[in-house]
CHARMM internal coordinates of N, CA and C (Angstrom, degrees):
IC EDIT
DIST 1 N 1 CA 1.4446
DIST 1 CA 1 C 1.5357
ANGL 1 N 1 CA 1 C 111.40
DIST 1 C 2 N 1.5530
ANGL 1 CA 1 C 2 N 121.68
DIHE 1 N 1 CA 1 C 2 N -38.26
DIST 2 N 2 CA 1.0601
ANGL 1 C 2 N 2 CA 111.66
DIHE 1 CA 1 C 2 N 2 CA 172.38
DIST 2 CA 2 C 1.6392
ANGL 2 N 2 CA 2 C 137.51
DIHE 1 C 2 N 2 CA 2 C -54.71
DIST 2 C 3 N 1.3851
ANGL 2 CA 2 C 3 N 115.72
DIHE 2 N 2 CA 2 C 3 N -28.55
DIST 3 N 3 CA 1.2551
ANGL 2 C 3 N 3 CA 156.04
DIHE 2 CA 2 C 3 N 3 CA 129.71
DIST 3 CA 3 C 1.2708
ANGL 3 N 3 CA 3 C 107.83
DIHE 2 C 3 N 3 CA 3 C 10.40
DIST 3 C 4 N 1.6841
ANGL 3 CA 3 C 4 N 112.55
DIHE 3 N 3 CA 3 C 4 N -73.15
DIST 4 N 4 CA 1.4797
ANGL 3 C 4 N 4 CA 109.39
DIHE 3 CA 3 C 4 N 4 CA -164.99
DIST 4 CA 4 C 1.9934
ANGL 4 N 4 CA 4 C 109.78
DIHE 3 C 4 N 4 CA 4 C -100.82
DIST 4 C 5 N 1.5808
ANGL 4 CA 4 C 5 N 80.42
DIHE 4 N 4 CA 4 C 5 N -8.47
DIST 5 N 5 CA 2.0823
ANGL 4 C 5 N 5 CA 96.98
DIHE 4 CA 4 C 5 N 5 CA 170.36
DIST 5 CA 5 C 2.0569
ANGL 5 N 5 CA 5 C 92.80
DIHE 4 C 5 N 5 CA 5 C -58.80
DIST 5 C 6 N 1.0639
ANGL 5 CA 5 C 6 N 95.08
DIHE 5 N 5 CA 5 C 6 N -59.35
DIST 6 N 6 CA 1.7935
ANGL 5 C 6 N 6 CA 100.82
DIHE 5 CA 5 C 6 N 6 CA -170.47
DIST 6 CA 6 C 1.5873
ANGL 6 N 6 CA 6 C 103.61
DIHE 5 C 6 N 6 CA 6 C -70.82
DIST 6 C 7 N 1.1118
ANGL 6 CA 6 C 7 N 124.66
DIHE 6 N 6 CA 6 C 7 N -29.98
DIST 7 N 7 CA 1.9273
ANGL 6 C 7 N 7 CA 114.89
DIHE 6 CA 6 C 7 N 7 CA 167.52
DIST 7 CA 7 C 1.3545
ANGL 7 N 7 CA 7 C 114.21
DIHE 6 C 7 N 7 CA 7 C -54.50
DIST 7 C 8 N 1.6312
ANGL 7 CA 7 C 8 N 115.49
DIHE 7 N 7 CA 7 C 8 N -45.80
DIST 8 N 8 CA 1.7658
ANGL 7 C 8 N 8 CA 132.92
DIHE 7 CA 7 C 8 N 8 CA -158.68
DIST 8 CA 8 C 1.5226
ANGL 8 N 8 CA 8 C 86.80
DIHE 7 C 8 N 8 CA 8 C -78.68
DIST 8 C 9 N 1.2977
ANGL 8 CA 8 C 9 N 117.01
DIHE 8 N 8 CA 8 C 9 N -56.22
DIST 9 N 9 CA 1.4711
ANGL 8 C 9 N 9 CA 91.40
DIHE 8 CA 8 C 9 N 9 CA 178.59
DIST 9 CA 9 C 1.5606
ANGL 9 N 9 CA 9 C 127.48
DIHE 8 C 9 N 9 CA 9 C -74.31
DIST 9 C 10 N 1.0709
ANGL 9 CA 9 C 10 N 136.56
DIHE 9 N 9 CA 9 C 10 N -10.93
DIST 10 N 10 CA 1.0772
ANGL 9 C 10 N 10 CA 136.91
DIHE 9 CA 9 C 10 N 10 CA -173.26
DIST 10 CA 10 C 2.0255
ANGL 10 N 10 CA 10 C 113.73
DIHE 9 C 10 N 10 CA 10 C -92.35
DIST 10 C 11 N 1.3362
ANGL 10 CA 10 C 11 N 88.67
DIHE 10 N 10 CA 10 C 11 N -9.82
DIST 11 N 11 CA 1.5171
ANGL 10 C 11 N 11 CA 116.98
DIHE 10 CA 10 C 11 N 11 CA 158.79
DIST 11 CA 11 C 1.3294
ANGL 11 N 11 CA 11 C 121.51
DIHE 10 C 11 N 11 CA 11 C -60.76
DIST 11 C 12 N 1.5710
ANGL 11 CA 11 C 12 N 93.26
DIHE 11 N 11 CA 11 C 12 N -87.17
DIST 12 N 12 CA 1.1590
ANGL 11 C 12 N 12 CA 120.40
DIHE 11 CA 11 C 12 N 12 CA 157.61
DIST 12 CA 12 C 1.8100
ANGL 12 N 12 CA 12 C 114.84
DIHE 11 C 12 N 12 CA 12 C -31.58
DIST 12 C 13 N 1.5017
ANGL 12 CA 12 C 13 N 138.01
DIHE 12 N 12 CA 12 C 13 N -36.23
DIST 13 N 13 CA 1.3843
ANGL 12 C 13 N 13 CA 130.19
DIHE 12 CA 12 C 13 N 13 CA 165.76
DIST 13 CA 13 C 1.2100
ANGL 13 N 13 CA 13 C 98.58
DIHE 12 C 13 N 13 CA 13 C -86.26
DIST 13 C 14 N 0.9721
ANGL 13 CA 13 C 14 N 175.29
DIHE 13 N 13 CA 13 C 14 N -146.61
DIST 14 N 14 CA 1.3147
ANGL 13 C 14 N 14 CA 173.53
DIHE 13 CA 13 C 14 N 14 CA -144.35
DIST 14 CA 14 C 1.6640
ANGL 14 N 14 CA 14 C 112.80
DIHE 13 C 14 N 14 CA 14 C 10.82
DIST 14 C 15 N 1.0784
ANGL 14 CA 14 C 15 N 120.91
DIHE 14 N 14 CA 14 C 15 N -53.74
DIST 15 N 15 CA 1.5555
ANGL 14 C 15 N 15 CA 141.27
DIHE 14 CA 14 C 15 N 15 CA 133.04
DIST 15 CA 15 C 1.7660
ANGL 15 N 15 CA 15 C 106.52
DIHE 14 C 15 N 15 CA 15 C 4.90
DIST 15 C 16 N 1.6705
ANGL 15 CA 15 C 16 N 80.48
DIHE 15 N 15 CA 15 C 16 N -88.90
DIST 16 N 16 CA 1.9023
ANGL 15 C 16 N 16 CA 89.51
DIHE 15 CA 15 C 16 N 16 CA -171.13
DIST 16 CA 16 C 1.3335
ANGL 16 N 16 CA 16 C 108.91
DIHE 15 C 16 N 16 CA 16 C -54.16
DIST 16 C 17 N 1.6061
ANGL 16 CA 16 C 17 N 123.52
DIHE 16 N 16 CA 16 C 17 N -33.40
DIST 17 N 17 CA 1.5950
ANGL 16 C 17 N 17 CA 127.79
DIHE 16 CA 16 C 17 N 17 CA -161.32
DIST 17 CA 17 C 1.7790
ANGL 17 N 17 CA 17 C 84.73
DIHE 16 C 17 N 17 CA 17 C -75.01
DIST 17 C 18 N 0.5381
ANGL 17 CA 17 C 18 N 151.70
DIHE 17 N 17 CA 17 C 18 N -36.29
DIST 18 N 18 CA 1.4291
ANGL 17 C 18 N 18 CA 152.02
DIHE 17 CA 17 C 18 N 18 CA -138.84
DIST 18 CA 18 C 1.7544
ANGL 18 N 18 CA 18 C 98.03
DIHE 17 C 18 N 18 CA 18 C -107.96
DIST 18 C 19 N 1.1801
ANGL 18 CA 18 C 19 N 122.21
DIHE 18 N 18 CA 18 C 19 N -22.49
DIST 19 N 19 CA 1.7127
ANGL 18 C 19 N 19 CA 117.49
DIHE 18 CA 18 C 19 N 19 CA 174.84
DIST 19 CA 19 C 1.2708
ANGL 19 N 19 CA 19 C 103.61
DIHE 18 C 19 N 19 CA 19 C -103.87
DIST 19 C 20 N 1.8216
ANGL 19 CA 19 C 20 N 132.81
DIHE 19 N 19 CA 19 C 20 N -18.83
DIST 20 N 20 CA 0.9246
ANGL 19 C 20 N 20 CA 124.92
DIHE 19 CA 19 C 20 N 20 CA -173.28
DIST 20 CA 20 C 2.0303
ANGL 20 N 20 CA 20 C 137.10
DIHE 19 C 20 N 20 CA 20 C -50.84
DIST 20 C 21 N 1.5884
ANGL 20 CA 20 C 21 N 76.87
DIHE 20 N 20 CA 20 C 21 N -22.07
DIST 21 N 21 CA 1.8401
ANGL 20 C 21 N 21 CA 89.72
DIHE 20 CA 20 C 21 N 21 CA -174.82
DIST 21 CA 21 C 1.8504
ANGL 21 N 21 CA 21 C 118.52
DIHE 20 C 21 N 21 CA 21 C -93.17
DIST 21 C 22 N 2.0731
ANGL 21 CA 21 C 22 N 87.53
DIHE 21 N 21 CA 21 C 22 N -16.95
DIST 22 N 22 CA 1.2996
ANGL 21 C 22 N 22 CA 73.95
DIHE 21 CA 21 C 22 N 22 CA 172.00
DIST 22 CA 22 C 1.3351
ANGL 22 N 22 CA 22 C 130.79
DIHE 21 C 22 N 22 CA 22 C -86.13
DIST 22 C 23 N 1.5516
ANGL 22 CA 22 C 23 N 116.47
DIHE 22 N 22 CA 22 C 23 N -9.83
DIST 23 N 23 CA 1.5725
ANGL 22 C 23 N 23 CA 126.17
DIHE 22 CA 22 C 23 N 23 CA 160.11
DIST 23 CA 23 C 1.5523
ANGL 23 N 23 CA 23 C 111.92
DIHE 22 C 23 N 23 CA 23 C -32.53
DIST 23 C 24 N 1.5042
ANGL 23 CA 23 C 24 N 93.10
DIHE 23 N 23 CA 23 C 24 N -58.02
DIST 24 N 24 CA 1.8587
ANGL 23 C 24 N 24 CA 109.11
DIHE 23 CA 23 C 24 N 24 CA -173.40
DIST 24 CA 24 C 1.6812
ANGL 24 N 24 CA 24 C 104.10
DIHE 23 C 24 N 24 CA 24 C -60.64
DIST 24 C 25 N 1.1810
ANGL 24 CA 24 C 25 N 127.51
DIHE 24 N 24 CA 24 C 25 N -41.62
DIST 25 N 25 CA 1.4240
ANGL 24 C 25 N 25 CA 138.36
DIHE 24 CA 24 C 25 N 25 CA 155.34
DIST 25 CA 25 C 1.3558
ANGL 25 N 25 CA 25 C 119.22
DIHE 24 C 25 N 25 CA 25 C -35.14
DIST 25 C 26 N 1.0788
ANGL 25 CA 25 C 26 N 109.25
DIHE 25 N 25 CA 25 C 26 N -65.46
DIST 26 N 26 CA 2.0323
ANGL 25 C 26 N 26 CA 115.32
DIHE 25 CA 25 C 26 N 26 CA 168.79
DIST 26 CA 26 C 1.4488
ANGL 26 N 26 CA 26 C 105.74
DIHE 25 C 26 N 26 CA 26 C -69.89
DIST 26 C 27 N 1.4390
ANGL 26 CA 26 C 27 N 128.02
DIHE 26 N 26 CA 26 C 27 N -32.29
DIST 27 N 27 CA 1.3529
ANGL 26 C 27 N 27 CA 114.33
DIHE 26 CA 26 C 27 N 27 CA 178.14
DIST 27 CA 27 C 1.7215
ANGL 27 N 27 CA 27 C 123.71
DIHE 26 C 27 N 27 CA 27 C -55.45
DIST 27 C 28 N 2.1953
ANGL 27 CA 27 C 28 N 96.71
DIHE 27 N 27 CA 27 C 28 N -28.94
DIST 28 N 28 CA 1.6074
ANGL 27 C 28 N 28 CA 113.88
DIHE 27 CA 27 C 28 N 28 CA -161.18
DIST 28 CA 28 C 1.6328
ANGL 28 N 28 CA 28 C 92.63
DIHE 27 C 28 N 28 CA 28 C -65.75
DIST 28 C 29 N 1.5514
ANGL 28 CA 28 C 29 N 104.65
DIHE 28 N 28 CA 28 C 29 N -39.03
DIST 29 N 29 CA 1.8290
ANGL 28 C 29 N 29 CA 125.58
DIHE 28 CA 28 C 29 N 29 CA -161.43
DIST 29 CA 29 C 1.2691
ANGL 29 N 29 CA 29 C 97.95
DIHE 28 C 29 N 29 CA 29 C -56.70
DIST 29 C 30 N 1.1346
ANGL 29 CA 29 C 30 N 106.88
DIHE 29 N 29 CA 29 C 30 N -46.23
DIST 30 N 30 CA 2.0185
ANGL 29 C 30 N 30 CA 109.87
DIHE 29 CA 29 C 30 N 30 CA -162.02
DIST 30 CA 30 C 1.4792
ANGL 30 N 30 CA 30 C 93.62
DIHE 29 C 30 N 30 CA 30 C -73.13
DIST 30 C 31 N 1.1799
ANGL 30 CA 30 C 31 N 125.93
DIHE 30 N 30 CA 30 C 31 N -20.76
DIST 31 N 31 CA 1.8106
ANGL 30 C 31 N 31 CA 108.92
DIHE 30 CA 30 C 31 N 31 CA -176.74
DIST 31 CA 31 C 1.4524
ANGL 31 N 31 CA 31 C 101.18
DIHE 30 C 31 N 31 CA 31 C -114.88
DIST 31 C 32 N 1.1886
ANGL 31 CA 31 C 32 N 111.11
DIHE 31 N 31 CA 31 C 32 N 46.17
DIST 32 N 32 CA 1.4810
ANGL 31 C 32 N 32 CA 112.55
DIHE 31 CA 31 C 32 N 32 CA 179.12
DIST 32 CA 32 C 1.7887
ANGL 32 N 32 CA 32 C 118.43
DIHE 31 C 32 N 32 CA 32 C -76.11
DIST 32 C 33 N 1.3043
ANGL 32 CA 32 C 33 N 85.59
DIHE 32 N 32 CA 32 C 33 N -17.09
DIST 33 N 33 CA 1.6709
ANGL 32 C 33 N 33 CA 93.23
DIHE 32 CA 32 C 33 N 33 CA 178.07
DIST 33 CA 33 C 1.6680
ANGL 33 N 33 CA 33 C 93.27
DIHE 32 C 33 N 33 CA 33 C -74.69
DIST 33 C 34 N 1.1711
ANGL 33 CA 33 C 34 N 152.83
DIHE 33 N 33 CA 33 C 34 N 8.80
DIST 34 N 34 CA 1.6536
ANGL 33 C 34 N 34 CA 136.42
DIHE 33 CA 33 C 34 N 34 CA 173.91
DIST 34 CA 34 C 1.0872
ANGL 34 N 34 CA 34 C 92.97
DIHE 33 C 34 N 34 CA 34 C -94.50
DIST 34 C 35 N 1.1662
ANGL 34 CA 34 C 35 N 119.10
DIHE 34 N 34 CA 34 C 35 N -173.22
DIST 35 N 35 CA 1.5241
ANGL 34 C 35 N 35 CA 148.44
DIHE 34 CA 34 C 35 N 35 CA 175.41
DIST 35 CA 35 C 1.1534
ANGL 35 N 35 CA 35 C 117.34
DIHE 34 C 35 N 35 CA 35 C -79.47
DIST 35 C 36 N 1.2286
ANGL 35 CA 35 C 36 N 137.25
DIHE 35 N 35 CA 35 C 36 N 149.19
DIST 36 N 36 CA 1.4454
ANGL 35 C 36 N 36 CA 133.73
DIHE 35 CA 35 C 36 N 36 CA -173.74
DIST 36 CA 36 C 1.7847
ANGL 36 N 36 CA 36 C 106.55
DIHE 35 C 36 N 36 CA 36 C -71.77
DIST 36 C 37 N 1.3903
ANGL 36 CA 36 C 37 N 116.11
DIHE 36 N 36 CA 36 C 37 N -21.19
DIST 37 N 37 CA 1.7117
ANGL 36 C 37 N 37 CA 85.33
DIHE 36 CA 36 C 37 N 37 CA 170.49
DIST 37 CA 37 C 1.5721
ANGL 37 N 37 CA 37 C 120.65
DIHE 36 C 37 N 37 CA 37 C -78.27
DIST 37 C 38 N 1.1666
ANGL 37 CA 37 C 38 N 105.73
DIHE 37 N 37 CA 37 C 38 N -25.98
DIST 38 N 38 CA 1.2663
ANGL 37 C 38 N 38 CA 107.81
DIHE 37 CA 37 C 38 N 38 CA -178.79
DIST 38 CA 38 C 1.6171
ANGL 38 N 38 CA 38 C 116.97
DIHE 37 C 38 N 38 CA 38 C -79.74
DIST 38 C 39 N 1.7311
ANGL 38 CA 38 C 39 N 118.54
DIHE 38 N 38 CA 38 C 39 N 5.41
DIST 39 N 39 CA 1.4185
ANGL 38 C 39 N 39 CA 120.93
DIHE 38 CA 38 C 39 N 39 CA 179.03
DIST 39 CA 39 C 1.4237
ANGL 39 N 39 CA 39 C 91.88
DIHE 38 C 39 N 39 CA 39 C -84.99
DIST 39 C 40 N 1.6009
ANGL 39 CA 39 C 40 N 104.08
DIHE 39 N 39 CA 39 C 40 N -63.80
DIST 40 N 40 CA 1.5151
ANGL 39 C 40 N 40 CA 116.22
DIHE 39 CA 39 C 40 N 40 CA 173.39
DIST 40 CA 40 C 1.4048
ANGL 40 N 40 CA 40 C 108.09
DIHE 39 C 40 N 40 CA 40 C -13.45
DIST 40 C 41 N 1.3176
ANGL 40 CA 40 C 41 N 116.71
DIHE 40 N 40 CA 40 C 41 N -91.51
DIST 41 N 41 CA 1.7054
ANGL 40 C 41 N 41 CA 129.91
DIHE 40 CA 40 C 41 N 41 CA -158.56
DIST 41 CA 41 C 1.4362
ANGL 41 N 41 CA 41 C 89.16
DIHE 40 C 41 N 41 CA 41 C -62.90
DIST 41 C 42 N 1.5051
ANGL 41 CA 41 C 42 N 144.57
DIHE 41 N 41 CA 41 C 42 N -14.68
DIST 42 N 42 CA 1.1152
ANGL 41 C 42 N 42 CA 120.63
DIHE 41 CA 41 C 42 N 42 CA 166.12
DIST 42 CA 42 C 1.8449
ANGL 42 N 42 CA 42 C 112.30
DIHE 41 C 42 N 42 CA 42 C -49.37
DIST 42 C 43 N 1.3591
ANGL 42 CA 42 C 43 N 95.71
DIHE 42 N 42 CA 42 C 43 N -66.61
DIST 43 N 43 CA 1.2521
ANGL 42 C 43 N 43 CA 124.09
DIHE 42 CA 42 C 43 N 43 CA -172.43
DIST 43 CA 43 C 1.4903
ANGL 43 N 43 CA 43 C 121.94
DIHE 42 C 43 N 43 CA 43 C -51.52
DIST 43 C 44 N 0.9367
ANGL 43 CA 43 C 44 N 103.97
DIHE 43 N 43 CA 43 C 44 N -21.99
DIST 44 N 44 CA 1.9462
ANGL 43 C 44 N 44 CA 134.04
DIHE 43 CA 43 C 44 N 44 CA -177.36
DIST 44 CA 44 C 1.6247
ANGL 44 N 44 CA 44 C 73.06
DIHE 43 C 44 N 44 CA 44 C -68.15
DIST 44 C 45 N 1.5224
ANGL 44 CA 44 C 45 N 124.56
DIHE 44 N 44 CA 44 C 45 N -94.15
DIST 45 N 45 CA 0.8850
ANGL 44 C 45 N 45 CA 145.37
DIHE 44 CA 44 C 45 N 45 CA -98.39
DIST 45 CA 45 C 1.7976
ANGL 45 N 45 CA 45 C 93.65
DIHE 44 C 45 N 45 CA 45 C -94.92
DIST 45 C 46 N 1.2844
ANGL 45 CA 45 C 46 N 107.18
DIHE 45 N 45 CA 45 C 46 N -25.09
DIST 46 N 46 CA 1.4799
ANGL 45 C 46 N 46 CA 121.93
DIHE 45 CA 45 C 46 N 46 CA 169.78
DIST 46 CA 46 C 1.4119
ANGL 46 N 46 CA 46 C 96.36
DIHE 45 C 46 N 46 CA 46 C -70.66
DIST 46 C 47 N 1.2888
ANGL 46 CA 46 C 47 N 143.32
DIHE 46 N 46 CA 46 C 47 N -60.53
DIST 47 N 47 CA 1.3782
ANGL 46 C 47 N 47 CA 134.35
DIHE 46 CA 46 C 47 N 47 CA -152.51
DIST 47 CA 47 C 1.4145
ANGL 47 N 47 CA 47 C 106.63
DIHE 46 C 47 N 47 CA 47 C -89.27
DIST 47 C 48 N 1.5145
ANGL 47 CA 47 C 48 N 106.86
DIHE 47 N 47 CA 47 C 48 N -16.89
DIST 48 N 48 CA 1.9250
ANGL 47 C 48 N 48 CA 83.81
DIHE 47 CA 47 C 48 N 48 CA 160.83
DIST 48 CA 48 C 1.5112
ANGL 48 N 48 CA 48 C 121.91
DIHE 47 C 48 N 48 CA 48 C -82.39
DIST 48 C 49 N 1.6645
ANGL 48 CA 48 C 49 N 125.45
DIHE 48 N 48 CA 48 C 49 N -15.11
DIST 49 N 49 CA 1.3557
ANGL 48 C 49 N 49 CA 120.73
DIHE 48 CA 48 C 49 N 49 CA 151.65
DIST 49 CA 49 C 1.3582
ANGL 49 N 49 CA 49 C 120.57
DIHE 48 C 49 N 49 CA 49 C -74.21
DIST 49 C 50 N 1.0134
ANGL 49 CA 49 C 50 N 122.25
DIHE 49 N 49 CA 49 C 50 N 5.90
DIST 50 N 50 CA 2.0033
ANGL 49 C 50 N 50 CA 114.06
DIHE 49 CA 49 C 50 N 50 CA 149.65
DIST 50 CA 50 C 1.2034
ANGL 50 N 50 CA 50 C 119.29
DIHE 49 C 50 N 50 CA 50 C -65.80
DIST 50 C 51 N 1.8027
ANGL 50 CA 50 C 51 N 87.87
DIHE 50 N 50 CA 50 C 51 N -57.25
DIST 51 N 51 CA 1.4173
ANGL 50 C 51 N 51 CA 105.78
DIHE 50 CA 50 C 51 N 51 CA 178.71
DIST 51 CA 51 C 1.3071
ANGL 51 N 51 CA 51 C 132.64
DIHE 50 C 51 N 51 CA 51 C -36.85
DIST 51 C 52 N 1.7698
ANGL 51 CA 51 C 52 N 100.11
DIHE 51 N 51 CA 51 C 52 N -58.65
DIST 52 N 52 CA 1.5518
ANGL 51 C 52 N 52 CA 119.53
DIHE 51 CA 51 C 52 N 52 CA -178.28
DIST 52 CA 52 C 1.6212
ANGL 52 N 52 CA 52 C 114.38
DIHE 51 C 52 N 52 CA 52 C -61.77
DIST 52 C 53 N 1.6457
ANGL 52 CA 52 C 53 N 110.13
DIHE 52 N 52 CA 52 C 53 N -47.62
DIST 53 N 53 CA 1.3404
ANGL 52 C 53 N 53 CA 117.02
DIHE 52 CA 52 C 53 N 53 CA -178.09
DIST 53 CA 53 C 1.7892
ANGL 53 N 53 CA 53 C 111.33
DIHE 52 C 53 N 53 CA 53 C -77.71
DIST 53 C 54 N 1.6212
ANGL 53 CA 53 C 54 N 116.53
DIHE 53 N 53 CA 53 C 54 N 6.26
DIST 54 N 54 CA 1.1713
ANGL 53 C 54 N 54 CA 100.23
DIHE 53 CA 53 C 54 N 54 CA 178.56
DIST 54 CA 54 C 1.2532
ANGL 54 N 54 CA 54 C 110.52
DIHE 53 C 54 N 54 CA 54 C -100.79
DIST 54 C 55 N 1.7084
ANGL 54 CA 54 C 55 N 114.30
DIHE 54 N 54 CA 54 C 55 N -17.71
DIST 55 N 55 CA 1.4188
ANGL 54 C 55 N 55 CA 138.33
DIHE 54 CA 54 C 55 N 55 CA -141.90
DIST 55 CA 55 C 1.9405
ANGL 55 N 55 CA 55 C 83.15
DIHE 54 C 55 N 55 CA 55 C -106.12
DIST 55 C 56 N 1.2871
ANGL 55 CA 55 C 56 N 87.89
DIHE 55 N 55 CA 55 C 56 N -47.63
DIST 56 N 56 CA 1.7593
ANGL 55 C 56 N 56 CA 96.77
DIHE 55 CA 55 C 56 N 56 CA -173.47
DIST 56 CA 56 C 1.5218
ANGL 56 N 56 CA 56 C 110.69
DIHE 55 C 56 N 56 CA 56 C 73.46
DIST 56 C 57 N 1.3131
ANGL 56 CA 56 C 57 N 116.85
DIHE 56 N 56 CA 56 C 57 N -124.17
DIST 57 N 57 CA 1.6645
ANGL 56 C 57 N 57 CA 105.10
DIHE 56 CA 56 C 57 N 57 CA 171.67
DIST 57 CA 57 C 1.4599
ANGL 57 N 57 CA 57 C 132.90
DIHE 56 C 57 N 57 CA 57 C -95.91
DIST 57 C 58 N 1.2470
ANGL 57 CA 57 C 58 N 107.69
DIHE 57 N 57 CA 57 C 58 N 27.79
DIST 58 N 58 CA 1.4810
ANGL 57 C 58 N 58 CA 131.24
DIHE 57 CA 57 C 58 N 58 CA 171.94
DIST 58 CA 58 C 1.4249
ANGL 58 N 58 CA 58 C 112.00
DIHE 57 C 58 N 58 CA 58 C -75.46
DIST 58 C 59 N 1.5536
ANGL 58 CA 58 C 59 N 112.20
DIHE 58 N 58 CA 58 C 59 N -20.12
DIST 59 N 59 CA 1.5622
ANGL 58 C 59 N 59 CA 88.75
DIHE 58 CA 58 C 59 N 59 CA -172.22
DIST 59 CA 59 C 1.5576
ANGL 59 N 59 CA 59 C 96.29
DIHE 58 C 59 N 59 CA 59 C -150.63
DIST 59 C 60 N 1.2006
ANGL 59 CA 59 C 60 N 124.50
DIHE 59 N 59 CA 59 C 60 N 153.09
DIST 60 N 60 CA 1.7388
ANGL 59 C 60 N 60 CA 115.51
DIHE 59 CA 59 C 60 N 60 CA -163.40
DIST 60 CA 60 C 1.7528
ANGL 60 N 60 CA 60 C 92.70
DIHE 59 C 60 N 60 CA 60 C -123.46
DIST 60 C 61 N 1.2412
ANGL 60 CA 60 C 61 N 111.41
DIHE 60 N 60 CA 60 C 61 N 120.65
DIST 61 N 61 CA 1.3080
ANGL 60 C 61 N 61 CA 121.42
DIHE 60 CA 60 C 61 N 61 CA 177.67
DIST 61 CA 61 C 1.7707
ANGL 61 N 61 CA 61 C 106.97
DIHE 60 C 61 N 61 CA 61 C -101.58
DIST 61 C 62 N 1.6669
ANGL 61 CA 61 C 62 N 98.54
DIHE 61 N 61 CA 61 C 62 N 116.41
DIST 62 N 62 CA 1.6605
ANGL 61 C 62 N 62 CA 101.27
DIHE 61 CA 61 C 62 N 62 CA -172.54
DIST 62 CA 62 C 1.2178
ANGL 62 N 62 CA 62 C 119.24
DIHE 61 C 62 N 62 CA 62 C 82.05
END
COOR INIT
IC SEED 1 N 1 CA 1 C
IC BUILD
């Protein structure tokens, strides 16, 4: 039984990583009134905190 306690969660994290970008996605929407460079570098700037928080201290951004 413990077995599928450690699957559901490991689901369940994989889960959150997997909704995380579309926040950053609705964030690009809500500033849709800017200009497209400034949606861009929004979006840049969202996907290197996926990145960083998925990688964690594996990878040094900057």
């Amino acid at each position: 039984m413990s077995t599928s306690k450690i699957q559901t969660l490991g689901t369940r994290k994989s889960h959150w990583s997997t909704m995380r970008p579309w926040r950053c996605t609705s964030q690009t929407e809500y500033y849709g009134n800017l200009d497209f460079d400034n949606r861009f570098l929004w979006h840049l700037r969202c996907l290197m905190i996926i990145t960083k928080s998925t990688y964690n201290n594996c990878i040094q951004i900057g």
